[in-house]
C-alpha positions in Angstrom: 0.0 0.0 0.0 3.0 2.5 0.9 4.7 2.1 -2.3 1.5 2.5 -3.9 1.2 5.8 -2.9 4.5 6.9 -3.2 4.5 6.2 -6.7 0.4 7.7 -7.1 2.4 10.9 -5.1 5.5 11.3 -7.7 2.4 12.3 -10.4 2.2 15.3 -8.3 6.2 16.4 -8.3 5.6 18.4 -11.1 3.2 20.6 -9.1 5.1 20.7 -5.7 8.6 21.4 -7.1 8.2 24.8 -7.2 12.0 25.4 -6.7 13.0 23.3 -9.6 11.8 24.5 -13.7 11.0 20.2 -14.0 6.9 21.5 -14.6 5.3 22.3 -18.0 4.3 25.7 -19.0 1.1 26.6 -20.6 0.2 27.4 -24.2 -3.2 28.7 -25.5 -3.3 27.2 -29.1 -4.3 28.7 -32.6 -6.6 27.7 -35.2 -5.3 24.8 -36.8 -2.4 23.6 -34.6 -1.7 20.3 -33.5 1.2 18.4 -31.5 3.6 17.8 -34.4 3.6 21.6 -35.1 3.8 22.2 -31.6 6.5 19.8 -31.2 8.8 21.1 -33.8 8.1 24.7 -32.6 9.2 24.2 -28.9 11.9 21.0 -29.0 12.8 21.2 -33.1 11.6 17.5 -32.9 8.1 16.8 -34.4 8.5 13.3 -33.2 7.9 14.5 -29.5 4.2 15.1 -30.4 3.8 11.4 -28.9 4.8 13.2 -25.6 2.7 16.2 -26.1 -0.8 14.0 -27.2 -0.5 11.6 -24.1 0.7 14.6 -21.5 -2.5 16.2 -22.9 -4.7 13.4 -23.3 -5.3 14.0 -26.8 -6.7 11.7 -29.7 -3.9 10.7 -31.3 -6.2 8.4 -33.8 -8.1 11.4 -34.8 -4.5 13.2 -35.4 -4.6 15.1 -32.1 -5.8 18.3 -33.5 -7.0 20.5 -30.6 -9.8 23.6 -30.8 -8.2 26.8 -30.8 -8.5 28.6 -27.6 -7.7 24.9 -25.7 -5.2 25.6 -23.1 -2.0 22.7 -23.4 0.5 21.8 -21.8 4.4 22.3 -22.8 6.8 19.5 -20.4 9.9 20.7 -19.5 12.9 18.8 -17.6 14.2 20.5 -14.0 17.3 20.9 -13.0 18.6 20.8 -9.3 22.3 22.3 -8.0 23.9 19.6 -5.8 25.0 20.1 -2.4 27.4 18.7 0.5 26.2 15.7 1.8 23.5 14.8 -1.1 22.8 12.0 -1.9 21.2 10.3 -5.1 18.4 9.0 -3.3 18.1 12.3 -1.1 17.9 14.5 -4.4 15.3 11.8 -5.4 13.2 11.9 -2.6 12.9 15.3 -2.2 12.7 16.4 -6.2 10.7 13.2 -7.3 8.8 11.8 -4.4 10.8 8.6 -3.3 14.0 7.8 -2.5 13.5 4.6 -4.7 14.0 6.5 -7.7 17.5 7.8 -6.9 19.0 4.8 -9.1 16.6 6.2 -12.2 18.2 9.4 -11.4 21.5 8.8 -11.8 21.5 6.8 -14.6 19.4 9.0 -16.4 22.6 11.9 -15.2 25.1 9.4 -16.6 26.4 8.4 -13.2 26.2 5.4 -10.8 23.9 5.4 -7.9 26.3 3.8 -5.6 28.5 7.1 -5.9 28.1 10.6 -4.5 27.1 12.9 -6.9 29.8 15.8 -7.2 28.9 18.7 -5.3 28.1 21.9 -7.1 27.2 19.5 -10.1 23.6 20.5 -12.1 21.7 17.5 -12.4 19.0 16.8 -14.6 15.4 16.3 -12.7 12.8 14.0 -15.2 9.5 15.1 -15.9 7.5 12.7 -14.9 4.8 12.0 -17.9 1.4 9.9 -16.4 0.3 7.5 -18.4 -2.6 5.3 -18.4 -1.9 1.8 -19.6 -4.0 0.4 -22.9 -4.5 -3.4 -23.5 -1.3 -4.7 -25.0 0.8 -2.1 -23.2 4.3 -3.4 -21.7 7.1 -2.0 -19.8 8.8 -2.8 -23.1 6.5 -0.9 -25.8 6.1 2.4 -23.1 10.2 2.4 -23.3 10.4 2.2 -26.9 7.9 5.0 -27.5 8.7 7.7 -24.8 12.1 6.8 -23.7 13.6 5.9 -27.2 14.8 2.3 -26.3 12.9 -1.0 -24.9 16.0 -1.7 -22.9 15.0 1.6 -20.9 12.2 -1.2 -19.6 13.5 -1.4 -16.5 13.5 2.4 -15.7 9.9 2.4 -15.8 9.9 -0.7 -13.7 12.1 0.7 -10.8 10.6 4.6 -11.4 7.2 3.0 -10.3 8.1 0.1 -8.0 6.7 -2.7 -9.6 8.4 -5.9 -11.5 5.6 -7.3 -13.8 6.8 -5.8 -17.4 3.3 -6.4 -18.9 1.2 -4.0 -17.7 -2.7 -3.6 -16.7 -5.3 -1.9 -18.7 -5.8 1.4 -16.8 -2.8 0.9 -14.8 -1.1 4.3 -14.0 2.5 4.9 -14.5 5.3 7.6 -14.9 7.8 7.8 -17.4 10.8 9.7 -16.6 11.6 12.0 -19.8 14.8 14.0 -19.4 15.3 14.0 -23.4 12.8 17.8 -23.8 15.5 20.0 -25.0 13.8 23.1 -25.7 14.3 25.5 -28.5 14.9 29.0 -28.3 11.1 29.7 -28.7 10.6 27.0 -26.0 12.3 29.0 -23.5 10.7 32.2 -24.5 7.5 30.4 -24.1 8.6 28.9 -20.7 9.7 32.2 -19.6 7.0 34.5 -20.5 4.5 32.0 -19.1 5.5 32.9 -15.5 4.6 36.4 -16.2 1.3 35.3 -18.0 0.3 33.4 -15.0 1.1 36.1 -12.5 -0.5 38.6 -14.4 -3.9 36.5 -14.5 -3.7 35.9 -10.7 -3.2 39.4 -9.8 -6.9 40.7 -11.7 -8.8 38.0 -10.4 -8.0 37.3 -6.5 -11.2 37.7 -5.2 -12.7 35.3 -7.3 -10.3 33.2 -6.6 -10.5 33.5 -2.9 -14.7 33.2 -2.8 -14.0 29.7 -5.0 -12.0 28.8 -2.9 -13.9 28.5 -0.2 -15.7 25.7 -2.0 -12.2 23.9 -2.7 -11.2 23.6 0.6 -14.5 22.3 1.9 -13.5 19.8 -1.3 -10.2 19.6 0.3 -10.9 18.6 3.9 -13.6 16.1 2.6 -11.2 14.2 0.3 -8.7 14.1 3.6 -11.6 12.5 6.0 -12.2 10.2 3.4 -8.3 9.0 3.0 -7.8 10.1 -0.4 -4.8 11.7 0.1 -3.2 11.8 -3.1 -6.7 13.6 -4.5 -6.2 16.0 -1.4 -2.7 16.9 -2.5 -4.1 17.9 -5.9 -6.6 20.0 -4.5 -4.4 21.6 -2.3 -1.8 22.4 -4.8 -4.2 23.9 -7.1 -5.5 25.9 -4.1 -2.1 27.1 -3.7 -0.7 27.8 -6.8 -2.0 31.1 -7.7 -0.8 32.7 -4.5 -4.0 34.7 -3.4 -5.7 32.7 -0.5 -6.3 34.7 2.6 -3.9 33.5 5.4 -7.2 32.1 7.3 -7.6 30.1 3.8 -4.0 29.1 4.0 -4.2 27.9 7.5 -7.0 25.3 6.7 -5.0 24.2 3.5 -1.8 23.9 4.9 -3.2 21.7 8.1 -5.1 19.6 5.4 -1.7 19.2 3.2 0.1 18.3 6.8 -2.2 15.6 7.4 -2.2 14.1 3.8 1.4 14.1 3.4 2.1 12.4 6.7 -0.7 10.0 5.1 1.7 9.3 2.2 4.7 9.0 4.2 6.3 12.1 2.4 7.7 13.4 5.2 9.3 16.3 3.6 6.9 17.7 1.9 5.2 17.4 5.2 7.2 19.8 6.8 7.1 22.2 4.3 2.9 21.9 4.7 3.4 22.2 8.5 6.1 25.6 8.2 3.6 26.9 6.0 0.6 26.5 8.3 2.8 27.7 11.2 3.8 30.9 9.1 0.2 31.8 8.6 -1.2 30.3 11.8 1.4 31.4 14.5 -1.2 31.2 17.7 -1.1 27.1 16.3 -0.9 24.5 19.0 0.3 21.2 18.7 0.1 18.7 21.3 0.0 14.9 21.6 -3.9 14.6 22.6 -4.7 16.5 19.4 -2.4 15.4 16.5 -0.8 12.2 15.4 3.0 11.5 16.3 3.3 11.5 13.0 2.1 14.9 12.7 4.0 16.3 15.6 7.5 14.6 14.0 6.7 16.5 10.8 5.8 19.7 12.8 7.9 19.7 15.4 10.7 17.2 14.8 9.4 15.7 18.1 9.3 11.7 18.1 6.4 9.9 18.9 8.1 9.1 22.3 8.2 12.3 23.6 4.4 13.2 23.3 4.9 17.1 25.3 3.4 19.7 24.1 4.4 22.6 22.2 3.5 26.0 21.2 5.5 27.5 18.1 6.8 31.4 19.4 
């Protein structure tokens, strides 16, 4: 069950990374274009449509044509500056959701898991493309398609913890893709897409915060109903455009605490719970209240201790 939702929760990395670019950016598309002309516009490679039609959940039979006006988006790989005392599967767990993945990482840097990486080295962070298994689809064909060989298999394998190659229909996996060079009109996009987004935010925060209000009731259902990897969606979308009001960030951070403690992603946990504290100062924590779990993540106090404590 853990490793089940450790691989559900690296779906979500490309969402909670904010300090990495491993995230796609938007584009609104024109009359009459399609992934292959998007493809060749932002990675000078019309054969990464394939990425852009299943990132999309488009129709490839049909050609994947889209309707002008359709909002898409553009994957792009992350990068992440080592430091002292990093580890591979440190770097994995904290930029791709499990520490698992840390030999997928390295290889996929050209390096050997059992070795440090060098310190100060830039290191390549995957985006990690769902997909949603068809009848007939195999560890083998997924490789072959998305990651360019079927020997690859076995990256796909490890990324999602499980050892049958042939896979279910409607099984859910991620593909690593590190191979999204962007041209110099990807990067432009990529770029000008943060201003877009702040830009759109900024006129429309009340809106925002009066929907909201509706999300987080969403939000705390989905967490007293265990779905914790549909919590952390919500949440993330809650968070994203920056606008909440800090009583609005309170509840979301306490319910993002909770579900990531849930998932056993205990450092994403922490952030939740810094967050919560930041906006929430007058919080109290205390064993008769909160899980140890909980406390560990808020307070880095161990199930053991069980005392009470009020942040300053």
């Amino acid at each position: 069950m853990r490793a089940t939702s450790q691989t559900k929760l690296g779906t979500l990395v490309a969402l909670l990374a904010l300090g990495t670019d491993a995230a796609a950016f938007p584009h609104v598309a024109r009359p009459g274009e399609g992934p292959a002309m998007l493809a060749e516009r932002y990675y000078g490679r019309i054969e990464l449509e394939r990425v852009l039609v299943a990132v999309n959940h488009l129709d490839s039979g049909s050609g994947g044509m889209v309707v002008a006006g359709m909002r898409l988006e553009i994957p792009a790989v992350g990068h992440h500056t080592v430091s002292s005392g990093e580890t591979w599967a440190r770097i994995a767990e904290e930029q791709l959701g499990a520490a698992s993945r840390g030999e997928v990482l390295a290889r996929l840097n050209a390096a050997n898991p059992w070795e440090p990486p060098e310190i100060g080295r830039e290191v390549v962070v995957p985006f990690p493309l769902r997909y949603v298994a068809s009848q007939g689809d195999s560890a083998d064909s997924l490789a072959y398609r998305f990651l360019g060989k079927r020997d690859d298999a076995w990256m796909i394998l490890r990324y999602n913890g499980v050892d049958k190659p042939r896979l279910a229909q409607g099984q859910v996996v991620l593909i690593p893709l590190v191979d999204l060079p962007l041209t110099d009109a990807g990067k432009a996009a990529a770029r000008s897409s943060v201003a877009t987004t702040r830009t759109e935010a900024g006129g429309a925060a009340r809106d925002h915060q009066d929907a909201a209000e509706r999300e987080i009731a969403v939000l705390a259902l989905k967490v007293r109903q265990g779905a914790y990897v549909d919590a952390v969606v919500v949440g993330a979308g809650l968070l994203a455009p920056g606008d909440l009001t800090e009583p609005q960030l309170a509840r979301v951070y306490a319910a993002l605490t909770e579900a990531y403690v849930a998932l056993g992603a205990k450092s994403f946990a922490v952030n939740a719970c810094a967050g919560w504290r930041k906006v929430f100062p007058q919080l109290e924590l205390d064993a008769n209240h909160h899980s140890p779990k909980i406390l560990d993540a808020c307070l880095g106090q161990s199930a053991s201790e069980g005392a009470a404590e009020t942040p300053p």
